[in-house]
PDB file with SEQRES, HELIX, SHEET and CRYST1 records, atoms N, CA, C and O in Angstrom:
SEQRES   1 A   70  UNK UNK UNK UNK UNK UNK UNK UNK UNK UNK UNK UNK UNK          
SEQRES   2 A   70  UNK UNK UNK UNK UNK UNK UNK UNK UNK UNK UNK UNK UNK          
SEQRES   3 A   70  UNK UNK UNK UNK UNK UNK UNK UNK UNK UNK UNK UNK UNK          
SEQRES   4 A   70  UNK UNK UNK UNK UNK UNK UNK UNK UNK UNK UNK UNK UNK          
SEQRES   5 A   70  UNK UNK UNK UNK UNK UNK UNK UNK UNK UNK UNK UNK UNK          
SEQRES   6 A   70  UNK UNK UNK UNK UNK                                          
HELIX    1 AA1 UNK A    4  UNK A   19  1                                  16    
HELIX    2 AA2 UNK A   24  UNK A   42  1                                  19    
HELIX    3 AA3 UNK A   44  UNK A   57  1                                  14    
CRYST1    1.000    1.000    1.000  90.00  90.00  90.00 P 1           1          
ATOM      1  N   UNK A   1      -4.124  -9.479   4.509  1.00  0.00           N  
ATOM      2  CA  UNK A   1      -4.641  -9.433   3.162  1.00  0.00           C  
ATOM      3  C   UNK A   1      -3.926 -10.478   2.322  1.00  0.00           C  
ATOM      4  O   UNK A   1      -2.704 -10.616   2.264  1.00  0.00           O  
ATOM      5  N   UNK A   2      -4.926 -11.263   1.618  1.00  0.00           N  
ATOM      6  CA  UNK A   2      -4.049 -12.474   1.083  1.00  0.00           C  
ATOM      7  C   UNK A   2      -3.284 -11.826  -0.303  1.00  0.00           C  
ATOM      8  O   UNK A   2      -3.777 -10.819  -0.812  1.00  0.00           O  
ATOM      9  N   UNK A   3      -2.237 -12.356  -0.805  1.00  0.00           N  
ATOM     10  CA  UNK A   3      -1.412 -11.560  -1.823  1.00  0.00           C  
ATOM     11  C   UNK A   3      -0.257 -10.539  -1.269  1.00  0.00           C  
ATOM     12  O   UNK A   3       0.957 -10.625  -1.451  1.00  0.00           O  
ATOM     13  N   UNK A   4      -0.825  -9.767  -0.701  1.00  0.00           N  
ATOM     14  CA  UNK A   4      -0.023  -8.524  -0.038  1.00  0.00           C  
ATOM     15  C   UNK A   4       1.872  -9.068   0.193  1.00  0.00           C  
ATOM     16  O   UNK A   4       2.853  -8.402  -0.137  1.00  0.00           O  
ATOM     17  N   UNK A   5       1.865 -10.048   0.659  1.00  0.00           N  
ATOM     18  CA  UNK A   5       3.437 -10.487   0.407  1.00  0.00           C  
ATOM     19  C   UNK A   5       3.761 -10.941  -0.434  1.00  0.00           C  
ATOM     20  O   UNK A   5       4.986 -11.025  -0.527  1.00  0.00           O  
ATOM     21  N   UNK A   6       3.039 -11.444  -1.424  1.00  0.00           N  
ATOM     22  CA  UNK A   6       3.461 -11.693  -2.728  1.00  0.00           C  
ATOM     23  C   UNK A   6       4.525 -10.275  -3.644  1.00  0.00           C  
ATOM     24  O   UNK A   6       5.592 -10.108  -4.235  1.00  0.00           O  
ATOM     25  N   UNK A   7       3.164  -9.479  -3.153  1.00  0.00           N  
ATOM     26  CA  UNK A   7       3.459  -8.523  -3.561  1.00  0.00           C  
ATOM     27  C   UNK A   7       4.313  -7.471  -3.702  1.00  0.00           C  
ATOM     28  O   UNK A   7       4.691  -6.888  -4.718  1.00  0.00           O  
ATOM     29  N   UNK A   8       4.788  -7.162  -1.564  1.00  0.00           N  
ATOM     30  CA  UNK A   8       5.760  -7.018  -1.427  1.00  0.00           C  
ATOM     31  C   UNK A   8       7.139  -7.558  -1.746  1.00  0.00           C  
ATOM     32  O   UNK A   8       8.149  -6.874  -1.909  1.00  0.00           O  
ATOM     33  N   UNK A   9       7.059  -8.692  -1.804  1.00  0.00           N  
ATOM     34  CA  UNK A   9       8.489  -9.757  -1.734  1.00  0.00           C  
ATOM     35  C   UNK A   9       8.726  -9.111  -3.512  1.00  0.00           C  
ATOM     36  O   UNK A   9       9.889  -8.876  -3.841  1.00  0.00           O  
ATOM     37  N   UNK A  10       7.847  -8.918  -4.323  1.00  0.00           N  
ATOM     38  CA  UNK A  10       8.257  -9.019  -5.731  1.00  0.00           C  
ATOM     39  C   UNK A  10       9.086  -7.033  -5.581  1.00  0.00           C  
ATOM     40  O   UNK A  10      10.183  -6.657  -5.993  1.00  0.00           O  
ATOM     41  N   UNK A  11       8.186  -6.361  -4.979  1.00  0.00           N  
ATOM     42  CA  UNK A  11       8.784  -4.838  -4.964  1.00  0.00           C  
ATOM     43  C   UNK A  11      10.438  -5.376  -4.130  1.00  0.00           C  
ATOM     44  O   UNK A  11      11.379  -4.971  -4.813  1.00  0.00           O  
ATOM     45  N   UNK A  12      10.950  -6.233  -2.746  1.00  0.00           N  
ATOM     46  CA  UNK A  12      11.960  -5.968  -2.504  1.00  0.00           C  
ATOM     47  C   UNK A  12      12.766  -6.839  -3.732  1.00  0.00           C  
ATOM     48  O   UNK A  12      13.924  -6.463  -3.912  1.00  0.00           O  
ATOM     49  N   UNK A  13      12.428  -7.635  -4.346  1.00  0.00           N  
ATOM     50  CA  UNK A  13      13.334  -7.976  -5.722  1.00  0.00           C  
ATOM     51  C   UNK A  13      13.828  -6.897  -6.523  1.00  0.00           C  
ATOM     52  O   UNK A  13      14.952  -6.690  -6.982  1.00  0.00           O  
ATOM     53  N   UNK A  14      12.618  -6.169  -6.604  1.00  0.00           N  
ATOM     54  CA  UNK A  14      13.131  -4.499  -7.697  1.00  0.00           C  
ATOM     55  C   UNK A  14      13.781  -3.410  -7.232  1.00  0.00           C  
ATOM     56  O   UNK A  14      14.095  -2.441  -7.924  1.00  0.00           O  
ATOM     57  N   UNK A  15      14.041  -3.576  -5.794  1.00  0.00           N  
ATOM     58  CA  UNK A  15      14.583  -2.610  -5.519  1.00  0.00           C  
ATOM     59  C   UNK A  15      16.001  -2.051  -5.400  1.00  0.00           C  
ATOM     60  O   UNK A  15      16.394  -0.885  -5.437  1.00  0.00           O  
ATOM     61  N   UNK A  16      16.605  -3.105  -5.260  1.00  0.00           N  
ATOM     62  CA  UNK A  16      17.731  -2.892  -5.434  1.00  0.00           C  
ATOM     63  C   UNK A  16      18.339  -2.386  -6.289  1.00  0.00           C  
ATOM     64  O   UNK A  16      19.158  -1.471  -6.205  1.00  0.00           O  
ATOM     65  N   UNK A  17      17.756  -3.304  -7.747  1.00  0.00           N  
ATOM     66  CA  UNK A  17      18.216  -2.699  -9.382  1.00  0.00           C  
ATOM     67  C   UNK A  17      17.894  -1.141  -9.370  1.00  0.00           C  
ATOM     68  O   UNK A  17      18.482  -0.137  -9.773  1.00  0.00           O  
ATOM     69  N   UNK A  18      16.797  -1.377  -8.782  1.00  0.00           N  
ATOM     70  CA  UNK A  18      16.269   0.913  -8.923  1.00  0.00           C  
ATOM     71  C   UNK A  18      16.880   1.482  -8.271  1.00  0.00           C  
ATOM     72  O   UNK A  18      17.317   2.486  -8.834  1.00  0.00           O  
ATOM     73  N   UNK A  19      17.353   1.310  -6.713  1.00  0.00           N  
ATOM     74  CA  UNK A  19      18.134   2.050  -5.906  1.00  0.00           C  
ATOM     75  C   UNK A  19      19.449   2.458  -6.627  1.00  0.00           C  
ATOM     76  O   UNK A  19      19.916   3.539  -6.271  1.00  0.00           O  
ATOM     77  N   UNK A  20      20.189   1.694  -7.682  1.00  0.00           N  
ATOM     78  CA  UNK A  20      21.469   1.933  -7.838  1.00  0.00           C  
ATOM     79  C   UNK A  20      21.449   1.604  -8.965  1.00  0.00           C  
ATOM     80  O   UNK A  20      22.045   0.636  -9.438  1.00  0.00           O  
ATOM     81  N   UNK A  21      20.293   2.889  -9.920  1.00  0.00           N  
ATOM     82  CA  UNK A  21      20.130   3.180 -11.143  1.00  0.00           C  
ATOM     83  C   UNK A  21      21.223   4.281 -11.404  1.00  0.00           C  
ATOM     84  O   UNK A  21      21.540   4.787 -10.327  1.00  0.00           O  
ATOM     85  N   UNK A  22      21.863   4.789 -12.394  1.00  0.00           N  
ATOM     86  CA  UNK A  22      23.116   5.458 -12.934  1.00  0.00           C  
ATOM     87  C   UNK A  22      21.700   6.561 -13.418  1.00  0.00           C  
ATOM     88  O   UNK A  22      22.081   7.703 -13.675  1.00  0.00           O  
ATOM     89  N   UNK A  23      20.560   6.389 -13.522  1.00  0.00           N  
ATOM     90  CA  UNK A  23      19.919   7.213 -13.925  1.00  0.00           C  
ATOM     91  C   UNK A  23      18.947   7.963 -12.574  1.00  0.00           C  
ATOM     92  O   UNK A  23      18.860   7.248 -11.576  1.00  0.00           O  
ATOM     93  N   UNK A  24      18.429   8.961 -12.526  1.00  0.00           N  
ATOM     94  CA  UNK A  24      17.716  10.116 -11.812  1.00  0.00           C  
ATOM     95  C   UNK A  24      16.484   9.226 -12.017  1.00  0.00           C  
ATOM     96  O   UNK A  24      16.516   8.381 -11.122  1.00  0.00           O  
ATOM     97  N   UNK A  25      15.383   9.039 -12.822  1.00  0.00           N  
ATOM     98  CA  UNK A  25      14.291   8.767 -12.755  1.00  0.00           C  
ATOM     99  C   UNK A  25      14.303   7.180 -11.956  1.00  0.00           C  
ATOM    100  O   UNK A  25      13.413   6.881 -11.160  1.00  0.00           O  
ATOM    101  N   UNK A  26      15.568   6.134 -12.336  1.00  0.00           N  
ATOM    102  CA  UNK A  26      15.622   4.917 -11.460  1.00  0.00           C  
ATOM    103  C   UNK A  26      15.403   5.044  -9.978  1.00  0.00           C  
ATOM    104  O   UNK A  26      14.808   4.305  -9.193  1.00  0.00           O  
ATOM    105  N   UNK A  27      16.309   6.653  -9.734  1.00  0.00           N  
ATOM    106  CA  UNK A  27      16.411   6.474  -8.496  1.00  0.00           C  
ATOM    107  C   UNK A  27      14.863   6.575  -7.524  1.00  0.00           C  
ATOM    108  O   UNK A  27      14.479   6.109  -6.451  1.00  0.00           O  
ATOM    109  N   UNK A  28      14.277   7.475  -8.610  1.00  0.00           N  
ATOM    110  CA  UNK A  28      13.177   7.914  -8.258  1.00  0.00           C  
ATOM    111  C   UNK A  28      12.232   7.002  -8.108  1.00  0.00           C  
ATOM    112  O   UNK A  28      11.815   6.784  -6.971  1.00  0.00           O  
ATOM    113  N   UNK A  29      11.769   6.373  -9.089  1.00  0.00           N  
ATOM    114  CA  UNK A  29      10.953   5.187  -9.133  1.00  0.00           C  
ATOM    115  C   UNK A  29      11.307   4.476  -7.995  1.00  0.00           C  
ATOM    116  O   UNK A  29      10.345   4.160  -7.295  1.00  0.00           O  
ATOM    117  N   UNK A  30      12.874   3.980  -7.430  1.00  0.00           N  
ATOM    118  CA  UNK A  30      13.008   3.253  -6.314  1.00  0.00           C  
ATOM    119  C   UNK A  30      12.130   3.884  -5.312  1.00  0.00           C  
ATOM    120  O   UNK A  30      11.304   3.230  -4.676  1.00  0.00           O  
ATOM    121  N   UNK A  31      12.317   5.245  -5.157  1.00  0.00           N  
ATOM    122  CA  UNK A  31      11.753   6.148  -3.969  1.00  0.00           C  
ATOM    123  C   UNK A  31      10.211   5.484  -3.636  1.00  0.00           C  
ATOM    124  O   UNK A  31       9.876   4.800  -2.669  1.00  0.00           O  
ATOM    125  N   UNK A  32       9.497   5.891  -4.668  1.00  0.00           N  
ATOM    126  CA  UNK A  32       7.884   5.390  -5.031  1.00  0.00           C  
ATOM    127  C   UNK A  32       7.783   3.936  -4.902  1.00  0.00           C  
ATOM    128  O   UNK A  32       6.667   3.444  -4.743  1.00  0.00           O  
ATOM    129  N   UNK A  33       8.907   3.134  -4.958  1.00  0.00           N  
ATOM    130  CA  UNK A  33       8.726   1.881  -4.755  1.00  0.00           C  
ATOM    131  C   UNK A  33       8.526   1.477  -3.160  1.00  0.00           C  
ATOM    132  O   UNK A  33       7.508   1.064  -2.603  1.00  0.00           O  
ATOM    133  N   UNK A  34       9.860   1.739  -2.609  1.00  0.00           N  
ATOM    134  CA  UNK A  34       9.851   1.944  -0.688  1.00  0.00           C  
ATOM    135  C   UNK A  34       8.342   2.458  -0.367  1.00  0.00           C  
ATOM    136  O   UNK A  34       7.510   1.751   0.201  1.00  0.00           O  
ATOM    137  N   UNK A  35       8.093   3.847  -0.829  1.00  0.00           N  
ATOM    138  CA  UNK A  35       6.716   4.005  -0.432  1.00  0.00           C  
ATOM    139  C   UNK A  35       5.880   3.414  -0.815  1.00  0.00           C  
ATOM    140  O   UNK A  35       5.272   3.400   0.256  1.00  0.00           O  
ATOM    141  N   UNK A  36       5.095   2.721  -1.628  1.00  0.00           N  
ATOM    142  CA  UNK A  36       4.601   2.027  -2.094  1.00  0.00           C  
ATOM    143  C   UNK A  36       4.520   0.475  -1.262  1.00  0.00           C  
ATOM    144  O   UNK A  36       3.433   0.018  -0.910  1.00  0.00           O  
ATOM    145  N   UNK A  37       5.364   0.008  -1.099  1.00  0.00           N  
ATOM    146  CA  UNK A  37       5.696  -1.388  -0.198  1.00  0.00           C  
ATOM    147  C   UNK A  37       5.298  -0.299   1.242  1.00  0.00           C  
ATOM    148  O   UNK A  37       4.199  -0.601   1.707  1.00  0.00           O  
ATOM    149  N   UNK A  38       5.765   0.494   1.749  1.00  0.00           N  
ATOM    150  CA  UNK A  38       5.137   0.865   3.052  1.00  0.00           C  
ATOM    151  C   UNK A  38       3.831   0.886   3.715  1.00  0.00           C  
ATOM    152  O   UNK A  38       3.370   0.626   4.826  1.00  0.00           O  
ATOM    153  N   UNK A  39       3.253   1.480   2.093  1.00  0.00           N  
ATOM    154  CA  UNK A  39       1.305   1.737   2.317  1.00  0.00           C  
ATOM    155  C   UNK A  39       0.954   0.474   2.264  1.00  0.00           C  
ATOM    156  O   UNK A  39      -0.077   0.170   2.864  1.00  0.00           O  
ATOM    157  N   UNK A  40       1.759  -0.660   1.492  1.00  0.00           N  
ATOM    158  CA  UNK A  40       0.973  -1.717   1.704  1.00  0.00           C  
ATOM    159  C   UNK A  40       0.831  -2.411   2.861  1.00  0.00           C  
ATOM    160  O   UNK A  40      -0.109  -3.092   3.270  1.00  0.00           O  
ATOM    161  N   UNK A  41       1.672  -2.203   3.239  1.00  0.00           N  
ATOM    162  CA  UNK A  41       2.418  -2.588   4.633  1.00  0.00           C  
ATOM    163  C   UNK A  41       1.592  -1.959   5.917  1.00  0.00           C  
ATOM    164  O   UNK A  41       1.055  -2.564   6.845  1.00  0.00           O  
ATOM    165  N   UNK A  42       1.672  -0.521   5.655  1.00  0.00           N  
ATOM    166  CA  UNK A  42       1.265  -0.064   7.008  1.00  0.00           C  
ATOM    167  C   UNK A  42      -0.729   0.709   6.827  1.00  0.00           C  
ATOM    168  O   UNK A  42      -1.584   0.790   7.709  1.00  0.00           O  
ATOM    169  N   UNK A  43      -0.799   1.061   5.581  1.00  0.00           N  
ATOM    170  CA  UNK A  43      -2.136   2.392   5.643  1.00  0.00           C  
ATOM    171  C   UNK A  43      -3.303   1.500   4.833  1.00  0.00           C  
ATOM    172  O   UNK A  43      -4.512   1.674   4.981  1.00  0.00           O  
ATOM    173  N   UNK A  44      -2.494   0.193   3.666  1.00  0.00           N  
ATOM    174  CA  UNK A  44      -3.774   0.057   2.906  1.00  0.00           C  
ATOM    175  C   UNK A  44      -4.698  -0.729   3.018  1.00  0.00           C  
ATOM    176  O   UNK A  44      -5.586  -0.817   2.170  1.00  0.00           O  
ATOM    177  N   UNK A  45      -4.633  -1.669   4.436  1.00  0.00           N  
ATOM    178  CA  UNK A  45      -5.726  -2.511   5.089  1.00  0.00           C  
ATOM    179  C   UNK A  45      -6.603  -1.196   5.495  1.00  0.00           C  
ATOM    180  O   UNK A  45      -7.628  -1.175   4.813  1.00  0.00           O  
ATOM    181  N   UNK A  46      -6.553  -0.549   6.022  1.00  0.00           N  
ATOM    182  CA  UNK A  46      -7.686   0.422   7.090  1.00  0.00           C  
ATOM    183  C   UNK A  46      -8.036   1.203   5.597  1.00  0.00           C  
ATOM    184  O   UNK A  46      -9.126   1.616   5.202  1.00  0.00           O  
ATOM    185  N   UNK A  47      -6.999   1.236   5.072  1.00  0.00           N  
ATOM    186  CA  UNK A  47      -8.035   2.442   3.819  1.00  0.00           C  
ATOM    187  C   UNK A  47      -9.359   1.233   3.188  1.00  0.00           C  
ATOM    188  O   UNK A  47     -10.537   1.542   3.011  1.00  0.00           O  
ATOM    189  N   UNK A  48      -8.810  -0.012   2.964  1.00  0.00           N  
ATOM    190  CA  UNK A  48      -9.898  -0.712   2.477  1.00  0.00           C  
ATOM    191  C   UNK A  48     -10.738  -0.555   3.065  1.00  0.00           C  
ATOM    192  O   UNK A  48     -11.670  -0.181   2.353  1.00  0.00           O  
ATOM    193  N   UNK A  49     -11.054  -0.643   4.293  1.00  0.00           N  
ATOM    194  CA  UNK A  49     -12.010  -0.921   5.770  1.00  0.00           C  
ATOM    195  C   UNK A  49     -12.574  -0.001   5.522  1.00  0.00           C  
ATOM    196  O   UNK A  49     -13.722  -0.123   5.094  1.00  0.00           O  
ATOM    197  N   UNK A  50     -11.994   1.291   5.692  1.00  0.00           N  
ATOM    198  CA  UNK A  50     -13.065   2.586   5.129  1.00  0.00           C  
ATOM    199  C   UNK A  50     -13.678   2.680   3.961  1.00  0.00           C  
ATOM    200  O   UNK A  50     -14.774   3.208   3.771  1.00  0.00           O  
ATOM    201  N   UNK A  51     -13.068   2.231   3.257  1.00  0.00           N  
ATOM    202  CA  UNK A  51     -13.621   2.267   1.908  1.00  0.00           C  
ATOM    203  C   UNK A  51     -15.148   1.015   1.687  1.00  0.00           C  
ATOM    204  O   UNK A  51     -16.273   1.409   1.380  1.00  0.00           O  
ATOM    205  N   UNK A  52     -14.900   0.004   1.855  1.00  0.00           N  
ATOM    206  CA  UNK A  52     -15.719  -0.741   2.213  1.00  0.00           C  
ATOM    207  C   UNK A  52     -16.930  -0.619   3.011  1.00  0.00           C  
ATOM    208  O   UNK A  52     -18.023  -1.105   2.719  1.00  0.00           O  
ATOM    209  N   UNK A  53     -16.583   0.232   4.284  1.00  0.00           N  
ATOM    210  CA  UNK A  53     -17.500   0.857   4.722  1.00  0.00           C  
ATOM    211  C   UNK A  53     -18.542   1.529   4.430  1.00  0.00           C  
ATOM    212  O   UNK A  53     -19.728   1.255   4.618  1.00  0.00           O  
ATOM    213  N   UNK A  54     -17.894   2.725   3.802  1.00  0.00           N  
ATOM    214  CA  UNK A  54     -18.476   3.469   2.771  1.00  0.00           C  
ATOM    215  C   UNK A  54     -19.454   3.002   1.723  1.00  0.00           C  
ATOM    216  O   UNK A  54     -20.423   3.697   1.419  1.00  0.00           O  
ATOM    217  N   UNK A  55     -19.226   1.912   1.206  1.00  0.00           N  
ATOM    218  CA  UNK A  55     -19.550   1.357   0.376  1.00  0.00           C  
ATOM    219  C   UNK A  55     -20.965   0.898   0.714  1.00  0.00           C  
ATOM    220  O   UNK A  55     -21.984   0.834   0.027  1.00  0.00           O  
ATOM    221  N   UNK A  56     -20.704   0.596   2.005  1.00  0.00           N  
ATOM    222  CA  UNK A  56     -21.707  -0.585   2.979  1.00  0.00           C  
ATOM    223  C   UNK A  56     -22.996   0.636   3.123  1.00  0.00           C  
ATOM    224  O   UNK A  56     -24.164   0.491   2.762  1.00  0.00           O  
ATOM    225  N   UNK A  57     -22.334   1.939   3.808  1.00  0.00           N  
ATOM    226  CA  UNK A  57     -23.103   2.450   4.360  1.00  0.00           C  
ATOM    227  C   UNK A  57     -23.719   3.669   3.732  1.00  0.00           C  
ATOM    228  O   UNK A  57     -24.780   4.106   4.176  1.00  0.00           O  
ATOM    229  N   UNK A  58     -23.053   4.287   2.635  1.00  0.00           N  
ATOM    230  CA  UNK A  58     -23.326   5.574   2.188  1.00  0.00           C  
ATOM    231  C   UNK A  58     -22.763   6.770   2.509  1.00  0.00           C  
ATOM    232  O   UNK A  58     -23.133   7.861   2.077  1.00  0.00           O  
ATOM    233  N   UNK A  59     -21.495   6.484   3.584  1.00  0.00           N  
ATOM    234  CA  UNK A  59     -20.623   7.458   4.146  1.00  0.00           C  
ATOM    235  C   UNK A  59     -19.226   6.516   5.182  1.00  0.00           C  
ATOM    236  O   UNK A  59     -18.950   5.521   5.852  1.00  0.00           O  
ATOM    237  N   UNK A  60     -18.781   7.721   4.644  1.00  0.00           N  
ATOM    238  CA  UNK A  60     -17.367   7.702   5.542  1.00  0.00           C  
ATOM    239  C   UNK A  60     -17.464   7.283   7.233  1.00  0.00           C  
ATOM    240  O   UNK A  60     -18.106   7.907   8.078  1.00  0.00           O  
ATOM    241  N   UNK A  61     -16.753   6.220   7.429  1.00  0.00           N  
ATOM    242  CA  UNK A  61     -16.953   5.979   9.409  1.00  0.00           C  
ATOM    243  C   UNK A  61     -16.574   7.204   9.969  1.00  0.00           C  
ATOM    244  O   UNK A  61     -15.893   8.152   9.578  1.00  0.00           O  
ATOM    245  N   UNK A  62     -17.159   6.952  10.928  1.00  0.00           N  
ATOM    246  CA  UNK A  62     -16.321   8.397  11.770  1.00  0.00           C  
ATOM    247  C   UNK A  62     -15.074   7.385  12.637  1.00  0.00           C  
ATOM    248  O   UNK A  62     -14.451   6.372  12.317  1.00  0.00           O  
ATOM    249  N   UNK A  63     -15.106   8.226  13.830  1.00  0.00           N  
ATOM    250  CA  UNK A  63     -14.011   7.916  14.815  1.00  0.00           C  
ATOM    251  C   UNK A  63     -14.119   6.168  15.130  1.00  0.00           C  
ATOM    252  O   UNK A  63     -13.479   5.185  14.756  1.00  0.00           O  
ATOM    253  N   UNK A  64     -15.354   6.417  16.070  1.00  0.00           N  
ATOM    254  CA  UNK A  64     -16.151   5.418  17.028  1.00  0.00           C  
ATOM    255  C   UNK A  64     -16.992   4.268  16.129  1.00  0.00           C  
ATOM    256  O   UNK A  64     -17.600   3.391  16.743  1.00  0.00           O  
ATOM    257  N   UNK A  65     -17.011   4.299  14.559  1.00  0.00           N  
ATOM    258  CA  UNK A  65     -17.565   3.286  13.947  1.00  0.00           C  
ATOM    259  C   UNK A  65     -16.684   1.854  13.836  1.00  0.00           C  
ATOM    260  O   UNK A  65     -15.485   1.654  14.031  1.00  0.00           O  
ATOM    261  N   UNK A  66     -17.772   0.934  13.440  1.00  0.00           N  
ATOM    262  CA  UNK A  66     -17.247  -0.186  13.301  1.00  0.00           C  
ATOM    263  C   UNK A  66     -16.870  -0.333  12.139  1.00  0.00           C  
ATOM    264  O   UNK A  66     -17.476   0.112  11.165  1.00  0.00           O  
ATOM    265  N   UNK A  67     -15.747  -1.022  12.098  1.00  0.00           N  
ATOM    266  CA  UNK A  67     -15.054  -1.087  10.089  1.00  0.00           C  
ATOM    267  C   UNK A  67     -15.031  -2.410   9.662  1.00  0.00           C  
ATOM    268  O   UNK A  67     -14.373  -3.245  10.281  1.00  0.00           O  
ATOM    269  N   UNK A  68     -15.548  -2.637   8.870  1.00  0.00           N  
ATOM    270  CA  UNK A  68     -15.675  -4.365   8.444  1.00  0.00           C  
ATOM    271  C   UNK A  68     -14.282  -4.954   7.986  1.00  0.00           C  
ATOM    272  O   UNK A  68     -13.261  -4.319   7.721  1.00  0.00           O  
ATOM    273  N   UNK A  69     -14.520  -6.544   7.951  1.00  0.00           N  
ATOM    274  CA  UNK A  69     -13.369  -7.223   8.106  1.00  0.00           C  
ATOM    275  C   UNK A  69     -13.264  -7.581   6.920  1.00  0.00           C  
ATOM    276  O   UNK A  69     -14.178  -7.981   6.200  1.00  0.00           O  
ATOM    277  N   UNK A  70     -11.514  -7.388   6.497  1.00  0.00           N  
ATOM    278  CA  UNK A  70     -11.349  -7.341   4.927  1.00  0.00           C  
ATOM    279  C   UNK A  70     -11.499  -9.626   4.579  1.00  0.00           C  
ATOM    280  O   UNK A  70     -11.419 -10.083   3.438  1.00  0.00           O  
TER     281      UNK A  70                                                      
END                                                                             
C-alpha cells in the first residue's frame, strides 16, 4: 500500500516520547499507537480487499472468493 511506511515511520518517531510519558494517558496512547502501526502492518491490506469487495459485489467474500488487488 503506497503511504503505509510513511506512515508507520512517522508512528515509530512518536513513540518513544509516549512510551515514557510521566503521565497514564501517554502511556496509553503509546499502547494504541504499537497497535495501530501493527494493523497497518499486518490486518489492514486484507480488510481493504474485503471491503472493496464488498463494495464490488454487494456482499462480504466468503472463504474461497477472489479479493481484488488494492
Amino acid at each position: 500500500m503506497a503511504g503505509a511506511g510513511r506512515v508507520t515511520d512517522y508512528l515509530a518517531l512518536l513513540l518513544p516520547a509516549w512510551s515514557s510519558s510521566t503521565k497514564p494517558e501517554g502511556r496509553e496512547a503509546a499502547e494504541g499507537l504499537s497497535d495501530y502501526a501493527a494493523y497497518i502492518a499486518g490486518g489492514l491490506a486484507d480488510d481493504l480487499r474485503r471491503y472493496l469487495f464488498r463494495l464490488e459485489e454487494g456482499h462480504y467474500p466468503g472463504a474461497s472468493a477472489r479479493l481484488p488487488d488494492l
